[in-house]
C-alpha positions in Angstrom: 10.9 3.3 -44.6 8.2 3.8 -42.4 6.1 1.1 -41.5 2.7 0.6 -43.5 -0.4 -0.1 -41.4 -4.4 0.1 -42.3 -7.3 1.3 -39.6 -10.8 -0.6 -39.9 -12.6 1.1 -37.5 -16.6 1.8 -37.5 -16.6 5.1 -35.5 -15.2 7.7 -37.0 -14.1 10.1 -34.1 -11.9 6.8 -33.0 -10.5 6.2 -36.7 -9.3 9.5 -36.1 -8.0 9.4 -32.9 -6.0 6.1 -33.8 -4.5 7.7 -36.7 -2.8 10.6 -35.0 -1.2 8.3 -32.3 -0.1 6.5 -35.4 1.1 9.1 -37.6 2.2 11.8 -34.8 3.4 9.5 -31.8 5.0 6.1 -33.5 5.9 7.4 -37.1 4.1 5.1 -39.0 2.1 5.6 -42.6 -1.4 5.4 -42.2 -2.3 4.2 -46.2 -5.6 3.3 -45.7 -8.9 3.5 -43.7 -12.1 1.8 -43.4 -15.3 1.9 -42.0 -16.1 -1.8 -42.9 -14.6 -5.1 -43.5 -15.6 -5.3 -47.2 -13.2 -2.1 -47.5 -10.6 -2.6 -45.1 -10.1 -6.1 -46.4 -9.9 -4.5 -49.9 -7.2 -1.7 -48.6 -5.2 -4.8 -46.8 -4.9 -6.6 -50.8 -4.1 -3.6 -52.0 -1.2 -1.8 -50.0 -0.5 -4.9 -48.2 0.2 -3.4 -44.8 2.4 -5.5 -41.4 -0.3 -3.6 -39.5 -3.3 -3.4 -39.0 -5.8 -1.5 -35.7 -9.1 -4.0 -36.1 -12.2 -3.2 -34.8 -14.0 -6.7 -34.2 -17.6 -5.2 -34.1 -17.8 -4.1 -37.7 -21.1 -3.2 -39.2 -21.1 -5.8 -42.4 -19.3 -8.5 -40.4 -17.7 -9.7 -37.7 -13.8 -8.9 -37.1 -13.0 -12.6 -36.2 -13.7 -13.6 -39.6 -11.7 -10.7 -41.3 -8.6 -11.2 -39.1 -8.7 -14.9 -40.3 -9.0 -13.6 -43.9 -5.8 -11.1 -43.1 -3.7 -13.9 -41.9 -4.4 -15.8 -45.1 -3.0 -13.0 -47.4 0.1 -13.0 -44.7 0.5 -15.0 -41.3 2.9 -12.1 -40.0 0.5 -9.5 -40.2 0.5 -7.7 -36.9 -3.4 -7.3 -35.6 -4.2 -5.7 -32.6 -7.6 -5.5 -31.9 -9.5 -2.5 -30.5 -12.9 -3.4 -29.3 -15.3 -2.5 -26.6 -16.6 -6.0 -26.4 -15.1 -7.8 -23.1 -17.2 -10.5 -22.5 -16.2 -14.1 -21.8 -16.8 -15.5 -25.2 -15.4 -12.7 -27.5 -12.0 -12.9 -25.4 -12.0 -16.1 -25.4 -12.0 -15.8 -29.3 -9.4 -13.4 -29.2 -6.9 -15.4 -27.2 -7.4 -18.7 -29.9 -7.1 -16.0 -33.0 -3.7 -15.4 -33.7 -4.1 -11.3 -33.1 -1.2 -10.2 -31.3 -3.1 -8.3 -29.1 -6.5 -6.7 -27.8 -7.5 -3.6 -25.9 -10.9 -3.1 -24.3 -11.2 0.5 -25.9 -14.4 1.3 -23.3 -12.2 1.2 -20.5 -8.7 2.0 -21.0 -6.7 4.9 -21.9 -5.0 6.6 -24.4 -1.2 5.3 -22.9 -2.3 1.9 -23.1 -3.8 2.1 -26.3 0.4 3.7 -27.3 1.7 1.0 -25.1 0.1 -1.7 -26.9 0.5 -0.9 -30.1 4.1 -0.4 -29.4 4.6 -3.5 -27.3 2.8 -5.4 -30.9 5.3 -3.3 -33.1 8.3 -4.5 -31.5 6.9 -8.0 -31.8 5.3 -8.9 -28.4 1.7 -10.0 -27.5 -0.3 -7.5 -25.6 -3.2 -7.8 -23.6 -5.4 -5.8 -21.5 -6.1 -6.9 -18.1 -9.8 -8.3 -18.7 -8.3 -11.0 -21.2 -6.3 -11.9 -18.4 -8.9 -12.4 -16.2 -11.3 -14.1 -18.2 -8.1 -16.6 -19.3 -7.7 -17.3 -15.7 -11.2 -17.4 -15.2 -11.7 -20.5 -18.2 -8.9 -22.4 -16.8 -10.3 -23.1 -12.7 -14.1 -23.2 -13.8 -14.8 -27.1 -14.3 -17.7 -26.1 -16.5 -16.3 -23.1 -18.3 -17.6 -23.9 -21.8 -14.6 -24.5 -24.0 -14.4 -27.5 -21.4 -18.0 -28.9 -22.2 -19.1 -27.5 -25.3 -17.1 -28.6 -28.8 -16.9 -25.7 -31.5 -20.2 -26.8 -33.3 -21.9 -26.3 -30.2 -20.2 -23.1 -29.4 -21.8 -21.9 -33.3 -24.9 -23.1 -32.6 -25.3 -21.8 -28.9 -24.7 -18.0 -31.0 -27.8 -18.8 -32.6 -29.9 -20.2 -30.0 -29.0 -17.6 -27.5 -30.2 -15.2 -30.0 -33.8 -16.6 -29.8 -33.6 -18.1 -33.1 -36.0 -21.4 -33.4 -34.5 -25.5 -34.8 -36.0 -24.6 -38.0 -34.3 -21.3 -38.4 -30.9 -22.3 -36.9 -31.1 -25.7 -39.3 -32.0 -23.1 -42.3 -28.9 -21.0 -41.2 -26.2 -23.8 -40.7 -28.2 -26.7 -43.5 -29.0 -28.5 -41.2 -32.2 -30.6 -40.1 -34.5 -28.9 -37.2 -34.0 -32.4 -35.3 -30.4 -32.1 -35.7 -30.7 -28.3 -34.2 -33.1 -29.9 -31.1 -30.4 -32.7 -30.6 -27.5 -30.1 -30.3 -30.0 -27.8 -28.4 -30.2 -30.4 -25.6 -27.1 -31.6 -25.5 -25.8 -27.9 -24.8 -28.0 -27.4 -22.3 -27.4 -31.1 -21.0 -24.0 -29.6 -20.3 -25.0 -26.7 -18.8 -26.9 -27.6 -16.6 -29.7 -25.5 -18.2 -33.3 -26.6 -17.7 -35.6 -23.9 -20.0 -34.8 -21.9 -22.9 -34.9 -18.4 -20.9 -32.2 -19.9 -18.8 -30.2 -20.9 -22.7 -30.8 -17.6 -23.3 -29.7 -15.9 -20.3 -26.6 -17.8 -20.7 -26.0 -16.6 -24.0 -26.1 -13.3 -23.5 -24.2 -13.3 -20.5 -21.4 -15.1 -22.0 -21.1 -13.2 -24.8 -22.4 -15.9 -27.4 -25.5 -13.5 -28.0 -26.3 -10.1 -27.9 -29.4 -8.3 -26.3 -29.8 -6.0 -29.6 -30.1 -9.6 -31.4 -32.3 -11.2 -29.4 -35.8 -12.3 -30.6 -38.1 -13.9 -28.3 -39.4 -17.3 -28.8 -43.4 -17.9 -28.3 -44.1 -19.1 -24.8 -45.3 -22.7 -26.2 -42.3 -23.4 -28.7 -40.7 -26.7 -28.3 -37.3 -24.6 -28.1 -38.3 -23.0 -25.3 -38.7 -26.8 -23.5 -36.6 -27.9 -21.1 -34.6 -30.9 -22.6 -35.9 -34.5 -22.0 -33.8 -36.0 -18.8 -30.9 -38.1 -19.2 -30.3 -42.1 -19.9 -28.3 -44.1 -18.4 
């Protein structure tokens, strides 16, 4: 019996494209597709497939969240994740996950798009070159962030880097504005980032933030201080 596997994809011309490799090159039944999570969590309840081809920039929410959602309706789901998303922090997500694989579908081909998916259906992990790098890349930076900044700090930093103010991070996470300004500084303690522009920058190099999310701060806004110095 062929094996069962769901596509929740955003763009449609790629939905497509992913469905003929599956159907016409690996065999496999295609029972549902979805253009959100919402759906394509709904489709993965329903038919219950050991597949699924997960976009993890999905227009109602993000794809780390619905692949943990998959693997708590069944840890041996097989997710490979298509996205075009290579920056530090995203892959750095992907590699803690428990997604079988990734493929940076901005830069590579169709044959490694077929190779991965058949490397994750025979039960091995598969990852593009860029997760490799960036892997390498965490473990010889002293101050690579999952070495300096915990996982609260990580969330927070995905707010701040988006230009959000204490007030509206605290609002977002319940949490007191001075609770926000004392995370605030402590990230950037450990960055070694003086202003906000520099948080900022930072963010949305890493990957934390993204320049389509951004909102700038006014010039005067106690967010936008650098952080008072260190005591000893």
């Amino acid at each position: 019996m062929p094996m069962k596997i769901v596509l929740i994809e955003d763009q449609a011309m790629f939905r497509d494209l992913l469905k003929k490799i599956c159907r016409e090159h690996f065999h496999l039944t295609v029972v549902g597709e979805a253009e959100d999570a919402a759906t394509g969590l709904a489709l993965c309840r329903r038919h219950k497939p050991a597949m699924v081809l997960l976009d993890l920039n999905l227009p109602d929410r993000d794809g780390f969240a619905v692949a943990d959602d998959l693997l708590l309706l069944d840890p041996d789901i097989l997710i490979l994740a298509v996205s075009s998303e290579c920056d530090d922090y995203t892959l750095y997500r992907v590699l803690n996950s428990g997604m079988r694989g990734y493929v940076d579908k901005g830069r590579q081909s169709v044959e490694v798009l077929k190779e991965a998916i058949d490397e994750v259906l025979k039960g091995r992990i598969f990852f593009t070159e860029v997760v490799q790098q960036v892997r390498q890349r965490l473990r010889t930076e002293p101050n690579a962030f999952p070495k300096v900044l915990t996982e609260r700090e990580q969330q927070l930093l995905t707010l701040l880097g988006g230009g959000m103010g204490d007030e509206e991070v605290g609002a977002a996470l319940k949490l007191s504005r001075y609770t926000v300004r004392f995370h605030r500084h402590n990230i950037m303690n450990k960055l070694n980032l003086h202003r906000g522009s520099d948080l900022i920058r930072y963010a949305v190099t890493k990957g934390f933030a993204k320049l389509n999310s951004f909102r700038a701060l006014p010039a005067d806004s106690p967010s936008t201080r650098a952080p008072p110095p260190r005591t000893r």
